[in-house]
C-alpha positions in Angstrom: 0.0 0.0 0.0 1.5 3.2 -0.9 -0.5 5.6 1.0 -0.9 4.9 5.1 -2.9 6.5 7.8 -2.9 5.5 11.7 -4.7 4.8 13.6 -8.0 3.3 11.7 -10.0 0.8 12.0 -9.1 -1.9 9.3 -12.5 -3.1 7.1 -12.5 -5.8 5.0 -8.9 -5.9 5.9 -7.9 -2.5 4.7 -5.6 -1.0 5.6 -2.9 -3.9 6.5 -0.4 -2.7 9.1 3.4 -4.4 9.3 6.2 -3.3 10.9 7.8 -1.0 8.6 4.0 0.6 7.6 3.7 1.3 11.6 7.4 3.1 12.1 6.4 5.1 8.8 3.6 6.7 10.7 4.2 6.6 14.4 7.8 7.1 14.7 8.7 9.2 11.5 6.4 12.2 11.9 7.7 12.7 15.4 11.6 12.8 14.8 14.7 15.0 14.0 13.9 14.8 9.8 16.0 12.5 7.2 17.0 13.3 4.2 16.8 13.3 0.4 18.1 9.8 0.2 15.9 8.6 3.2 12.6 10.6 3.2 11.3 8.5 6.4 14.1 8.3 8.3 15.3 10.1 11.1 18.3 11.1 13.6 19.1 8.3 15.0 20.5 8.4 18.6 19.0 8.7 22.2 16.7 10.7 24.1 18.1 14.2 24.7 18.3 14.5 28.6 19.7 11.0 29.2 22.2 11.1 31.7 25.9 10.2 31.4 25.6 8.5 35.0 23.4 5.8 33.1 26.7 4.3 31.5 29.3 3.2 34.1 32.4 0.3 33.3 35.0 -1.4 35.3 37.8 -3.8 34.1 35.6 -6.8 34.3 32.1 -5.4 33.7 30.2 -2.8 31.4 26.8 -1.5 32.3 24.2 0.5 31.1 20.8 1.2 32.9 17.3 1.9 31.4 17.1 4.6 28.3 14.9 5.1 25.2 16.1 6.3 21.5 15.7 6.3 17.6 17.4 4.2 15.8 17.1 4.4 11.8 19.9 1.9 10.1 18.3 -0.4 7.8 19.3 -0.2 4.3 15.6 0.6 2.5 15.5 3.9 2.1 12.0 3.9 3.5 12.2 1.9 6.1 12.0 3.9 8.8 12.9 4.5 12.1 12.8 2.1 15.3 11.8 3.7 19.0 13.4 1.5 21.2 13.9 1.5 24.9 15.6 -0.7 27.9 13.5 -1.0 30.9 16.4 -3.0 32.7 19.8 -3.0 33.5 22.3 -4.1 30.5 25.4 -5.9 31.3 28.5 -7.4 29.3 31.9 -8.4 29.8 34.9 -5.9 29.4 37.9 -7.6 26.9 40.9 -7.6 29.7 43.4 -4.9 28.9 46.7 -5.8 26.9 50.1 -4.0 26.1 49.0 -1.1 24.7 45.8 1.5 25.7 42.6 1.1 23.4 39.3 2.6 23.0 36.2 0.2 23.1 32.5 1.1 21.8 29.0 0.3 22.8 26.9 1.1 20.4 22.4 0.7 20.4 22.5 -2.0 16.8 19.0 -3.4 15.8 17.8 -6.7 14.0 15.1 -7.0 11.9 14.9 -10.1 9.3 12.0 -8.8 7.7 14.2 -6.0 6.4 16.7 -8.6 5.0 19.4 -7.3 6.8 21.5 -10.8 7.8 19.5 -11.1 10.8 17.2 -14.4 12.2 15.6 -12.6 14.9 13.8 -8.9 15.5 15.5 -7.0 18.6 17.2 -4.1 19.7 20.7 -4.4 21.5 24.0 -2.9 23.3 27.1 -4.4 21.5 30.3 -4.0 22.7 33.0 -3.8 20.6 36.6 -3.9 21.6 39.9 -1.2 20.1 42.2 -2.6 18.4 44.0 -1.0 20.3 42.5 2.3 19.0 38.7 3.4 18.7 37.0 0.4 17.6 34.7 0.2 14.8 31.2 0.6 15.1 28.5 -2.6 14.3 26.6 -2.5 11.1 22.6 -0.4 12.1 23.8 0.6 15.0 24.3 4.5 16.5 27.1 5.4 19.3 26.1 5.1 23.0 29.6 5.2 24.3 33.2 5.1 24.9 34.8 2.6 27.1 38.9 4.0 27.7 41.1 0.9 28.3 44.5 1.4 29.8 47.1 -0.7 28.9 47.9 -3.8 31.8 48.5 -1.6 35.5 47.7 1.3 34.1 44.2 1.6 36.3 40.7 1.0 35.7 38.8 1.7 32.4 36.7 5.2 32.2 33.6 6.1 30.4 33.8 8.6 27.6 30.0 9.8 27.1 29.4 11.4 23.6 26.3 9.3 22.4 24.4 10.1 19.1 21.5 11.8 20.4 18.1 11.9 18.6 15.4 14.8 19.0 12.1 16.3 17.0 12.3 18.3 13.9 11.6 21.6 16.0 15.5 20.8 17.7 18.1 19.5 16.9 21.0 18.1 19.7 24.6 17.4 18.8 28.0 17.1 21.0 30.2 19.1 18.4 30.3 21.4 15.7 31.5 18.8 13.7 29.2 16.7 14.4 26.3 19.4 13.3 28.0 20.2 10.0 28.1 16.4 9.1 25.1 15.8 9.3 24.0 18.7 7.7 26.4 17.7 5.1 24.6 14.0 5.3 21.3 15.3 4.7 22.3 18.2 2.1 22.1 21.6 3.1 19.1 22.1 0.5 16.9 19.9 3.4 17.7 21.9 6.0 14.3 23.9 6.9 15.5 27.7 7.3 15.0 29.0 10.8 15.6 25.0 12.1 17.5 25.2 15.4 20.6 23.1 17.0 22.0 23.2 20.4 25.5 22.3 20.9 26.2 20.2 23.7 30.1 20.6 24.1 29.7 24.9 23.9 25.9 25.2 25.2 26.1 27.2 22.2 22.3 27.7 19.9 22.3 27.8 16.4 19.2 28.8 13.6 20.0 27.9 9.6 19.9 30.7 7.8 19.2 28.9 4.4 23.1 28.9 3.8 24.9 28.2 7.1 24.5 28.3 11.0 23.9 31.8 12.2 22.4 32.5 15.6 18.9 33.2 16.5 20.0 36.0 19.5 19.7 39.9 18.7 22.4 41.7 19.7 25.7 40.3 21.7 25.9 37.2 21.8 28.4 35.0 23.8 30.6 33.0 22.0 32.1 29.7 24.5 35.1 28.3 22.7 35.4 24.6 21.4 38.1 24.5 24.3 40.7 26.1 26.3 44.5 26.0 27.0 46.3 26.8 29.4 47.5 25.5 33.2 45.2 26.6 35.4 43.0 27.7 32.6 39.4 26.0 32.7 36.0 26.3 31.0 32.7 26.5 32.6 29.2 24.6 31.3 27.8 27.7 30.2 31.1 29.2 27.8 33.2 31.1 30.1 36.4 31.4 31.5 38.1 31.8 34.6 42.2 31.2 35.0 44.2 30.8 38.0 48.1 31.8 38.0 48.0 31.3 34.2 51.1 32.2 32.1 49.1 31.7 29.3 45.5 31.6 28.4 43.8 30.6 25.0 40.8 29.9 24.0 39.9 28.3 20.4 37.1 28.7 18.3 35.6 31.7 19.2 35.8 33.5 16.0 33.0 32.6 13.4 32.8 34.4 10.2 29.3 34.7 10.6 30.1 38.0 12.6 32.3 41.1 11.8 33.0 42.6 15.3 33.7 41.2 18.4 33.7 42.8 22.1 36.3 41.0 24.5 35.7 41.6 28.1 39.6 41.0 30.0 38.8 40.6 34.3 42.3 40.0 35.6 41.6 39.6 40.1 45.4 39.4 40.0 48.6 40.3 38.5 51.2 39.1 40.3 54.2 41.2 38.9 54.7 44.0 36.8 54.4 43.8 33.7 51.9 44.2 30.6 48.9 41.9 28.9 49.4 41.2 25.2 47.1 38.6 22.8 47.7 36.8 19.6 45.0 35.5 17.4 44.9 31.6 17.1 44.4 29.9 13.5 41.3 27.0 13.1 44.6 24.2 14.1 44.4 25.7 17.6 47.7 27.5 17.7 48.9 30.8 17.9 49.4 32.6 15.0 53.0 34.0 13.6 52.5 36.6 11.8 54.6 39.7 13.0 52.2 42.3 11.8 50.6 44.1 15.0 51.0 47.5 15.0 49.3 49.7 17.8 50.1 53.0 19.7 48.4 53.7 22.7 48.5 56.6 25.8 48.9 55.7 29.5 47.8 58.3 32.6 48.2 57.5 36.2 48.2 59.7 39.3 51.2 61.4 38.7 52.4 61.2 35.3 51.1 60.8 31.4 53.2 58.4 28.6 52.6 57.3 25.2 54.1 55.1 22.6 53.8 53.1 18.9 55.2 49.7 18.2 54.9 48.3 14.5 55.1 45.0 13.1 54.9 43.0 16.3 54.1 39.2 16.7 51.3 40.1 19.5 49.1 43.3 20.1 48.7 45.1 23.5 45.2 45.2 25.2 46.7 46.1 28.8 48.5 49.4 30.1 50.4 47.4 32.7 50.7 47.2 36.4 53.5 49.3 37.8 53.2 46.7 40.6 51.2 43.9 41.4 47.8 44.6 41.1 43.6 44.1 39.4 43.2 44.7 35.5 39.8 45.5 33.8 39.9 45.2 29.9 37.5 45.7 27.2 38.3 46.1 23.4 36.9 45.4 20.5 38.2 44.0 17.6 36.8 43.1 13.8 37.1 40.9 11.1 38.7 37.9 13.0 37.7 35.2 11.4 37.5 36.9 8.0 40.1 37.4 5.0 40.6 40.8 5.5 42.8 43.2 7.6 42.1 42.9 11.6 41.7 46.5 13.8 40.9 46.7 17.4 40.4 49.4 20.0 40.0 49.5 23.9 40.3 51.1 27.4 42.3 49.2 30.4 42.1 50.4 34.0 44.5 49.4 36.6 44.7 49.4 40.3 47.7 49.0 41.6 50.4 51.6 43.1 49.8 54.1 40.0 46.1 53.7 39.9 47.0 53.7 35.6 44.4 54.2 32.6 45.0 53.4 29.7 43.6 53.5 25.9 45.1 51.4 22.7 44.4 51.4 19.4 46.0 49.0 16.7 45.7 46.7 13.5 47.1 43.7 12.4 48.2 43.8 8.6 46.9 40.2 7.3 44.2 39.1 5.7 44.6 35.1 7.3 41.2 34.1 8.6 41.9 33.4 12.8 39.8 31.3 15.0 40.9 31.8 18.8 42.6 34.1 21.1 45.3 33.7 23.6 46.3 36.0 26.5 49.9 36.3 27.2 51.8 38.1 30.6 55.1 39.9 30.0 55.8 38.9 33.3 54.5 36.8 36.4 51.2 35.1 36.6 47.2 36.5 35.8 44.0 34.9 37.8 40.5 36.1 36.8 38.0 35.8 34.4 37.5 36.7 30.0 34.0 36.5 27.9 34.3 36.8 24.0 31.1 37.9 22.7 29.8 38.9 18.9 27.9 41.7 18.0 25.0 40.1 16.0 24.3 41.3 12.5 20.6 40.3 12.3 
């Protein structure tokens, strides 16, 4: 039958319901949308929400307690997708560690013969799959519930890595990475993307809206931007995007840059400097390094209590956004800065003020002479150690 409604009442045994016809029209409507290629299919992964405490492993024993997902991996295009759930604790054995570390997988895989997929028997279940020794490959129709981190032979007990495939409805969409989002906007063809559709990113807590031509975001005017990840000892990154350092001699943060915005406002809170000395930054390229182009140039004018100074510096490998504690001391900078992330020449601007034994002020103006496309920041003492805080935010463009 090529045309299916449910529920109704079958008379004179029309409309005939199987498997696949039931999935068509109770799971598909309700899910995260396919594709071109798979019109009835869906996002396969589990429920948004699940905890990682359901998943827990020691060097003997793997367990997972009860969840529910999506699972769409049969071949047919129009299969559709499977809802599945565990309603009881499931347990395995863990492959005893060897001479080198390895990375094992469980993975949600279903069965269904009458999709002639290899199979004997319908079910849904967890297999574990060992490294060999590196990240293990993942079963035929299955999606990814976890890691499993196996040292080598006395190097400790295993740990849980939890970065499942998660699953959601058409209105929201739920993924751990932004690679993660672009491939499977790349799986599904950008053209199927419905413009305005939204996507949360787990790792960032960072929300997305498709523009028609790429990821944009749906806030009006500044809008935080949490890096991928930070660098840095002492350097750490909270749930929610930001960043707070402690002692740091260096502090970088990738991925903060997108080239859907022009002009970005950085917001420097440095509790503590502990000697005297001066703040610079360097922009980061998309590898996560710091960049090496020597082509800062900035001048800037300093006032304390008691006396006024200014100065220029061209074709430096870092740019100031500090005036510099006489002593040790608190910092407060915020400066702006444009075209990042873009292939065009970089300019910033800002004001610093200092407490410390000059009580300084100070305001700084400079551009950096490349048009390289940068991803990230980093935050670099002249001298001594910095504890405190820094928010990079983007001015919407609507």
């Amino acid at each position: 039958m090529a045309a299916r409604v449910w529920p109704v009442d079958a008379v004179s045994s029309a409309p005939s319901y199987t498997g696949r016809a039931l999935r068509q029209t109770t799971v598909a409507p309700f899910v995260a949308m396919g594709s071109s290629a798979r019109p009835l299919g869906a996002k396969s992964g589990i429920r948004v929400g699940t905890p990682s405490s359901i998943v827990s492993a020691t060097s003997t024993t793997w367990t997972v307690q009860p969840f529910a997902g999506v699972l769409d991996g049969e071949a047919a295009a129009i299969a559709g997708p499977y809802a599945y759930s565990f309603d009881t604790n499931q347990t395995g054995s863990v492959t005893a560690a060897g001479a080198s570390a390895r990375v094992d997988r469980l993975d949600v895989q279903v069965s269904d013969p009458a999709e002639s997929d290899g199979s004997s028997t319908p079910s849904i279940q967890i297999v574990y799959t060992a490294g060999t020794p590196g990240l293990a490959t993942a079963p035929a129709r299955s999606h990814k519930l976890a890691q499993i981190n196996v040292p080598a032979t006395g190097g400790g007990s295993p740990t849980v890595s939890w970065a499942p495939d998660w699953s959601g409805d058409a209105g929201e969409w739920a993924f751990n990475t932004v690679a993660e989002r672009d491939a499977y906007v790349t799986a599904i063809t950008s053209a199927n993307v419905p413009v305005n559709q939204r996507a949360t990113v787990l790792a960032t807590t960072a929300d997305y809206v498709w523009t028609g031509s790429g990821w944009g975001f749906p806030q009006n005017g500044m809008v935080l931007m949490p890096p991928s990840q930070v660098v840095g000892t002492g350097v750490t990154l909270s749930p929610l995007g930001g960043v707070t350092f402690t002692t740091a001699t260096q502090v970088s943060l990738d991925d903060v840059f997108t080239s859907a915005f022009d002009h970005y406002q950085i917001v420097l809170d440095v509790d503590t400097i502990s000697a005297s000395g001066t703040v610079s930054f360097k922009l980061r390229t998309a590898a996560h390094a710091d960049s090496t182009v020597s082509t800062y140039s900035y001048m800037f004018q300093n006032i304390t209590g008691t006396a006024a100074a200014q100065g220029f510096s061209n074709a430096q490998v870092s740019g100031t956004c500090s005036g510099g504690p006489a002593s040790a001391g608190q910092m407060l900078t915020i400066f702006e800065i444009s075209n990042p992330a873009k292939a065009l020449n970089k300019q910033w601007n800002g004001k610093c003020a200092v407490t410390d034994s000059g009580n300084g002020m100070t305001v700084f103006s400079g551009q950096i002479a490349t048009a390289t496309a940068f991803a990230g920041i980093s935050f670099i003492p002249s001298a001594g150690t910095i504890t405190g805080n820094v928010r990079v935010y983007g001015y919407n463009k609507g």
